[in-house]
MARLO-182964 format. One line per 8 residues: their letters; for each residue x, y, z of C-alpha. Coordinates in nm, 3 decimals. Layout:
MARLO-182964
a) X/Y/Z  ...
***
This chain:
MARLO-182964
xxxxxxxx) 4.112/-3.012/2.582  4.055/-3.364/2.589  3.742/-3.520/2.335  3.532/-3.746/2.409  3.373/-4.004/2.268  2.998/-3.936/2.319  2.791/-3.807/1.980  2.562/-3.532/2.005
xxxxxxxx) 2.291/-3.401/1.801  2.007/-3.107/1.782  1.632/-3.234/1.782  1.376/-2.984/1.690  1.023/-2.980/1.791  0.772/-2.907/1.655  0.949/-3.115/1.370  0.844/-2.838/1.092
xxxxxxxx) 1.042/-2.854/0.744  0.951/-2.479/0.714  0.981/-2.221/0.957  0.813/-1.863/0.975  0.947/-1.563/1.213  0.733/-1.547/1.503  0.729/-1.903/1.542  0.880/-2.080/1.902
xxxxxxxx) 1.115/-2.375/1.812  1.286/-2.606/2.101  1.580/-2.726/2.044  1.736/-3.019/2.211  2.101/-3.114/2.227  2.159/-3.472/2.229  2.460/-3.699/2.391  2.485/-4.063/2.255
xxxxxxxx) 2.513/-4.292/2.562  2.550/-4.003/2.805  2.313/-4.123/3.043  2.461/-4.099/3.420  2.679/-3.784/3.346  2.572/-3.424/3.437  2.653/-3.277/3.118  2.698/-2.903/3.036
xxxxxxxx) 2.561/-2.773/2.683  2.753/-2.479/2.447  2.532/-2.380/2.147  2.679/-2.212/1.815  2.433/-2.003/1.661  2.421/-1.885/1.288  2.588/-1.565/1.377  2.872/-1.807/1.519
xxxxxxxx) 2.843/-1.668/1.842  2.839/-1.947/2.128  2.702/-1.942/2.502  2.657/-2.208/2.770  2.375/-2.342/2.914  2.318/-2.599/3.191  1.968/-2.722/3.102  1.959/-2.960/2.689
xxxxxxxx) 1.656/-2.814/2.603  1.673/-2.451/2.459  1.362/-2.288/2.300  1.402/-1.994/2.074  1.184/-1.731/1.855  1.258/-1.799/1.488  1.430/-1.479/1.334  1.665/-1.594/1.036
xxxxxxxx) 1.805/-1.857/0.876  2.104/-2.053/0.996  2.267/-2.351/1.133  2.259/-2.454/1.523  2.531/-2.690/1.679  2.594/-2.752/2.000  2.854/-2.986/2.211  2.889/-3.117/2.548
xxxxxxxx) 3.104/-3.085/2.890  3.095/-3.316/3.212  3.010/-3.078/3.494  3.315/-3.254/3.674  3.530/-3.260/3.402  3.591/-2.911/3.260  3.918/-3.024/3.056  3.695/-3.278/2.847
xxxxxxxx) 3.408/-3.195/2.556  3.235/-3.387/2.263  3.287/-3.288/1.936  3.026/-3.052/1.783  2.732/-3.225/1.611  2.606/-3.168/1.296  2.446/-2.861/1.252  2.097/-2.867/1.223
xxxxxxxx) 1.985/-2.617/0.949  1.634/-2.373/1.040  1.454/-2.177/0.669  1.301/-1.914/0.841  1.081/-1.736/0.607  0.772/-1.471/0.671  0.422/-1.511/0.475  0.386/-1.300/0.176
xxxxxxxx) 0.089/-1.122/0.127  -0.056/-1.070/-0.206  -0.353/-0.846/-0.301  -0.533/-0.860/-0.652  -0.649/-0.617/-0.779  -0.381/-0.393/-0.701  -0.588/-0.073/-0.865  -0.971/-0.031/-0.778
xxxxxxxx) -1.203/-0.049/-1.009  -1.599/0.011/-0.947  -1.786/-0.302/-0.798  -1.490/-0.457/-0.786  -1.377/-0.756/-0.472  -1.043/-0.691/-0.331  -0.900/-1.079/-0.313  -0.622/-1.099/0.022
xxxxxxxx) -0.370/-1.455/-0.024  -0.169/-1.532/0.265  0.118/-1.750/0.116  0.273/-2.028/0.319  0.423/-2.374/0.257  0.190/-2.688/0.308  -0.121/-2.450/0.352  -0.343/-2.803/0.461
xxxxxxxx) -0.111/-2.855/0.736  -0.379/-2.739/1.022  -0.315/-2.345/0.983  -0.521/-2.069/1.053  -0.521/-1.737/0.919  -0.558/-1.381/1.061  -0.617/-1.091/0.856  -0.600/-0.726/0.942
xxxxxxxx) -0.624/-0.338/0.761  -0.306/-0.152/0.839  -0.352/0.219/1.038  -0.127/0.461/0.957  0.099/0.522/1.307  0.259/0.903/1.220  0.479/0.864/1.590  0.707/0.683/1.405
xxxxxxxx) 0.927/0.895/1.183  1.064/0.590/0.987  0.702/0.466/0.914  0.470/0.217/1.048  0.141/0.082/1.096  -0.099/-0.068/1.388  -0.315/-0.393/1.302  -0.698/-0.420/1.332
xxxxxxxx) -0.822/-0.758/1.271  -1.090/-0.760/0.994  -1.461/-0.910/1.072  -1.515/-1.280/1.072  -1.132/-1.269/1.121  -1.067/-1.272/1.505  -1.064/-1.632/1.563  -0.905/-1.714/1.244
xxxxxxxx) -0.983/-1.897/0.864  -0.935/-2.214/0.736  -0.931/-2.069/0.410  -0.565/-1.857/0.332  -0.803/-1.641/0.145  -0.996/-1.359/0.233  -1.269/-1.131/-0.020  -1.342/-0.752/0.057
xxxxxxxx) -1.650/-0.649/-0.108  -1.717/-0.259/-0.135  -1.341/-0.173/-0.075  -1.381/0.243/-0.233  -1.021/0.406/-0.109  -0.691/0.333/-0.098  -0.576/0.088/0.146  -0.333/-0.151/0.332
xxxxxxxx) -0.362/-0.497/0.482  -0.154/-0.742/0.660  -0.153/-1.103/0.744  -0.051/-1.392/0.976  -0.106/-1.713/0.997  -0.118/-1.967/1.340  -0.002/-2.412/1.340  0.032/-2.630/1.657
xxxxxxxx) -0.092/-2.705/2.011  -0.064/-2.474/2.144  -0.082/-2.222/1.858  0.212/-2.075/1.757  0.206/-1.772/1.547  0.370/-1.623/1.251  0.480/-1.272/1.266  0.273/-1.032/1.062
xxxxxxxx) 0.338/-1.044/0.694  0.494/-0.699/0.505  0.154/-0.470/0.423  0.046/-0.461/0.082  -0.195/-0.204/-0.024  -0.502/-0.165/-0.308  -0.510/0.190/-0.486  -0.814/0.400/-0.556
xxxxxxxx) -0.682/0.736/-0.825  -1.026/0.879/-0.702  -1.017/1.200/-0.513  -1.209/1.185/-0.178  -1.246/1.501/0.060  -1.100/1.349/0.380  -0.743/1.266/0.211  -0.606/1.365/-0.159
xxxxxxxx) -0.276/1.378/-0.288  -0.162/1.636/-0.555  0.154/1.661/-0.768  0.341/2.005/-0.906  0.464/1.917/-1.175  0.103/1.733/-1.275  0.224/1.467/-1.496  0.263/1.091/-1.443
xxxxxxxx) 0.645/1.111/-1.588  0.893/1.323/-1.493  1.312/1.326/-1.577  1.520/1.200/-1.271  1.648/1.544/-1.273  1.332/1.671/-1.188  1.230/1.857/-0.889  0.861/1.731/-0.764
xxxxxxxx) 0.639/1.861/-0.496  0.370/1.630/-0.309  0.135/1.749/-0.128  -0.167/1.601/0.070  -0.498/1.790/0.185  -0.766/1.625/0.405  -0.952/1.651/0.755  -0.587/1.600/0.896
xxxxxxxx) -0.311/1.772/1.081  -0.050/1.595/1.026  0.054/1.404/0.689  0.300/1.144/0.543  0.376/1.042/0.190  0.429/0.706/0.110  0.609/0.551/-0.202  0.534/0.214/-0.323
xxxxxxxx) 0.802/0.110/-0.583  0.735/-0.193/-0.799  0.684/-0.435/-0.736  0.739/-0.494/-0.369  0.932/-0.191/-0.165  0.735/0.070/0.023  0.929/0.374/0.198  0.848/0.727/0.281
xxxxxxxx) 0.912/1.071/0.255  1.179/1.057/0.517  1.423/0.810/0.324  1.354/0.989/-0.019  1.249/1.371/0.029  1.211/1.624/0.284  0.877/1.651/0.444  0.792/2.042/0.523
xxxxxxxx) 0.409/2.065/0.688  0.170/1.827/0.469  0.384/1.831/0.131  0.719/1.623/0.049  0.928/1.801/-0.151  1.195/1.535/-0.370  1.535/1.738/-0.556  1.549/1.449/-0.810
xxxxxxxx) 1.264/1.151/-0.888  1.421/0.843/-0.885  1.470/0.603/-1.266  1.149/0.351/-1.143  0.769/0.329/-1.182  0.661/0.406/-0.804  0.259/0.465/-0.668  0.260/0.778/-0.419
xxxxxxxx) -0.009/0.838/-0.177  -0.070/1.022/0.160  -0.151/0.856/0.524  -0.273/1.027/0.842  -0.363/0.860/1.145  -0.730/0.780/1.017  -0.697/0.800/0.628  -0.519/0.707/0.331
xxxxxxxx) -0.549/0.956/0.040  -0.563/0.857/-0.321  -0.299/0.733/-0.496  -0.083/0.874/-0.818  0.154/0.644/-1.003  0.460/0.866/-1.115  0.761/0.688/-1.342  1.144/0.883/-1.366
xxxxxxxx) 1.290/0.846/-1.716  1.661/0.964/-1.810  1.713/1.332/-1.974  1.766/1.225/-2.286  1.464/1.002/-2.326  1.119/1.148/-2.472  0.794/1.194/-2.215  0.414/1.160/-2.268
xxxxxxxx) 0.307/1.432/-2.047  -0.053/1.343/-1.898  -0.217/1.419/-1.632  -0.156/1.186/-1.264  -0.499/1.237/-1.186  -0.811/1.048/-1.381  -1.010/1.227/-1.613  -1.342/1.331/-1.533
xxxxxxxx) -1.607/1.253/-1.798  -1.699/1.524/-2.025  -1.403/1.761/-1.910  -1.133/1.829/-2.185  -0.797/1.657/-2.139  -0.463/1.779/-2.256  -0.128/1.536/-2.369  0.158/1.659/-2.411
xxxxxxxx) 0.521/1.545/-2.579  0.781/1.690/-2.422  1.229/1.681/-2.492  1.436/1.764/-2.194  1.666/2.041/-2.377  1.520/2.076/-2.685  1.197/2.162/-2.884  1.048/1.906/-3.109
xxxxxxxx) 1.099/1.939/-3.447  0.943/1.685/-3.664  0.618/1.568/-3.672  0.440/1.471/-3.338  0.237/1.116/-3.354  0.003/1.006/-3.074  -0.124/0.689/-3.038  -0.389/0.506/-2.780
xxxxxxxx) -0.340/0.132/-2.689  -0.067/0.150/-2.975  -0.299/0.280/-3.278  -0.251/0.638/-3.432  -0.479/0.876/-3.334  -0.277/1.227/-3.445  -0.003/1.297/-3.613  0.061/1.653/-3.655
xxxxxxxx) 0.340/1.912/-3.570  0.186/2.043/-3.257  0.340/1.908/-2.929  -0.004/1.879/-2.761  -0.331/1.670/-2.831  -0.655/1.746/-2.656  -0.954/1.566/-2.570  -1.221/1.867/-2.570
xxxxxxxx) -1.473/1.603/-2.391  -1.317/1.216/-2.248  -1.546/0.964/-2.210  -1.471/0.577/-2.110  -1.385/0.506/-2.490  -1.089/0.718/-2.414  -0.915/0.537/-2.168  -0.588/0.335/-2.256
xxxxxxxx) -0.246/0.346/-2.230  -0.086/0.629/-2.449  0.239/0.735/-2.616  0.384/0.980/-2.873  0.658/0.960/-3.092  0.852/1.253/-3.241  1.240/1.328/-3.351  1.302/0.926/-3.384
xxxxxxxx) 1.195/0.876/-3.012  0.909/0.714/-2.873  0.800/0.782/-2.466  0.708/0.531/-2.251  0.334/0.454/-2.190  0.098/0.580/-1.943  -0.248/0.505/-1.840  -0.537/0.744/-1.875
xxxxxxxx) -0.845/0.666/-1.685  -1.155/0.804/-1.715  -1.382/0.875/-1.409  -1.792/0.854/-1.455  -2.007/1.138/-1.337  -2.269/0.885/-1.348  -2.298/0.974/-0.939  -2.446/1.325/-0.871
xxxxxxxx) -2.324/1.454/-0.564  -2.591/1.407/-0.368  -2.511/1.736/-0.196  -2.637/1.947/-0.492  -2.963/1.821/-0.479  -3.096/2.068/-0.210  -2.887/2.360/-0.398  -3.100/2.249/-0.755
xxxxxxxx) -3.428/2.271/-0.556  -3.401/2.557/-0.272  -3.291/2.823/-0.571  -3.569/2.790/-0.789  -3.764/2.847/-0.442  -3.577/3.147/-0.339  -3.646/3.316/-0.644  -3.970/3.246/-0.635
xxxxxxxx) -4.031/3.372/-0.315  -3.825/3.686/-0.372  -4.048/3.783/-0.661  -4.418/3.675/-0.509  -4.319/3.880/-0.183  -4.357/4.236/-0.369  -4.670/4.122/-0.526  -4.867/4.023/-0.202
xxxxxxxx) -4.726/4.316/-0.050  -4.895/4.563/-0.334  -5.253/4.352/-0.354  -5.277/4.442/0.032  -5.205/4.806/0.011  -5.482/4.851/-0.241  -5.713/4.640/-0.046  -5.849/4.928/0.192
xxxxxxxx) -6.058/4.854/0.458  -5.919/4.515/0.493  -5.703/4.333/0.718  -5.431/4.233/0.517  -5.289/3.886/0.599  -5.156/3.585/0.422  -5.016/3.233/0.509  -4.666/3.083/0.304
xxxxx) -4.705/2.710/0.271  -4.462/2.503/0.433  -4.255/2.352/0.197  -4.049/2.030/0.208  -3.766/1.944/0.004
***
């Protein structure tokens, strides 16, 4: 084939430096002093595959990374073509949610950041809470747009006040005239370790850290028919039951717990549960047992020390927020009541091995249920009633003569 002379080049508009997935980019092949000839365009994507196009102008949705070419044919010369230009290089990059706290603590604001480049740059920015979507064996999540969200922020930040349970949020974020948008960002999610009736996740074994031999049994309970479990491994990977374990009715059961530090919680199609944080260590390392679950003030809490294949021999040390707090030659230490002083991270050494950490927390009974109320007042009143009842009953039998009748108050609780 025959080259000739004529230069070409790819144009982009919008002109952005940085791209996001979602976005539509035109590009626009270019022939130096073609004007007069009907030219036919070839493009060379960054897969390297090529296809023909009669019309310059060629608009795409971003999707990855990768350099564009293109080169030119006369219509009426099929034996002759420019050289290909210069590739013009698209960064095609997502925006990253990030979520602080991670953990919920009481009163606390969850904070939502919606990371892009040049944030000034006229964008707006969309923020939604993730809904679990169960059709979907692999795992996924519809998009409701938060308040004061549907027309977009300025700001790429966005406070939840009074966030209680677990839960996950998205992001995207809108440039140009007219608007192009971003796809949605990967959802990131805030924990709550509080049980709540509608969703809770419990573990068998109930310890935060297991051996990677371990077998480990999930299992959610709620005002739900149908369950997933979800896995969370640090920092920034979430999966479910499907890729990792076998899910049988509402509980995941997993042969072996993977060597990470990974938060576990269950979704159904209106709730998240609350959420565990469970760590896999090696056989021949030495685990803190404690307890996944916070502890509730006032109850007694047990830690344990524990050897994969063999008892402990030596002395056992504790320690909270690395200071000693026991050292003797039992293998357990118990809290007979925990209070707030008690929460911390904790370890134990014994045999010339020290565990990893884990993190007690300590829940406050500060709350009564409010449901117990009625049950502290109406028993008092039953008994009451139960004993007067006899009484009146006798006075009227003795009254002869008499009409015998009597009136109960009304009473309101």
């Amino acid at each position: 084939m025959e080259t000739v002379s004529n230069k070409v080049s790819v144009t982009q508009k919008p002109s952005w430096s940085q791209i996001f997935r979602g976005e539509r980019i035109t590009l626009t092949c270019e022939v130096q002093e073609g004007e007069g000839v009907q030219w036919e365009y070839e493009w060379r994507t960054p897969q390297s595959q090529t296809f023909r196009t009669k019309q310059k102008d060629w608009t795409i949705t971003a999707s990855i990374s990768g350099d564009y070419s293109c080169k030119s044919t006369p219509t009426d010369d099929s034996y002759s073509a420019t050289n290909w230009s210069e590739a013009l290089r698209l960064s095609v990059s997502e925006p990253v949610l990030r979520v602080s706290p991670w953990w919920l603590s009481p009163g606390a604001s969850v904070t939502l950041s919606c990371e892009v480049e040049h944030v000034s740059a006229g964008w707006s920015f969309y923020w939604y809470k993730a809904v679990p979507d169960l059709s979907h064996k692999s795992g996924s999540y519809s998009y409701e747009l938060l308040p004061a969200s549907s027309n977009g922020t300025a700001d790429n930040s966005y406070i939840i006040h009074g966030q209680t349970h677990t839960a996950g949020y998205v992001c995207r974020a809108g440039r140009g005239e007219p608007h192009f948008y971003t796809l949605y960002s990967q959802p990131h999610f805030v924990w709550s370790g509080d049980l709540h009736p509608s969703a809770s996740l419990s573990v068998s074994p109930d310890r935060v850290q297991h051996f990677t031999s371990d077998s480990v049994s999930l299992s959610c309970e709620g005002n739900s028919a149908e369950w997933r479990v979800s896995r969370f491994l640090l920092p920034d990977f979430l999966s479910f039951c499907s890729d990792w374990g076998t899910m049988n009715g509402s509980t995941c059961h997993v042969q072996k717990i993977q060597s990470s530090n990974a938060v576990y919680w269950c979704e159904s199609g209106s709730a998240f549960s609350n959420a565990v944080n469970i760590t896999g260590h090696y056989d021949d390392e030495l685990l803190l047992l404690s307890p996944v679950h916070p502890g509730t003030e006032g109850h007694s809490v047990t830690l344990g020390c524990k050897l994969r294949t063999e008892n402990l021999l030596s002395k056992v040390f504790f320690y909270q927020n690395d200071t000693i707090i026991q050292s003797e030659s039992r293998v357990e230490m118990i809290i007979p009541a925990v209070s707030k002083s008690h929460e911390g991270f904790y370890k134990c050494q014994s045999s010339g091995k020290e565990s990893p950490q884990s993190w007690l927390a300590v829940t406050s009974t500060s709350r009564l249920d409010s449901s117990s109320f009625p049950v502290l007042v109406v028993g008092p009143v039953c008994v009451f009633l139960l004993m007067i009842f006899p009484l009146m009953f006798y006075f009227c039998k003795k009254s002869k003569g008499e009409k015998c009748s009597f009136k109960i108050p009304l009473l309101t609780i």
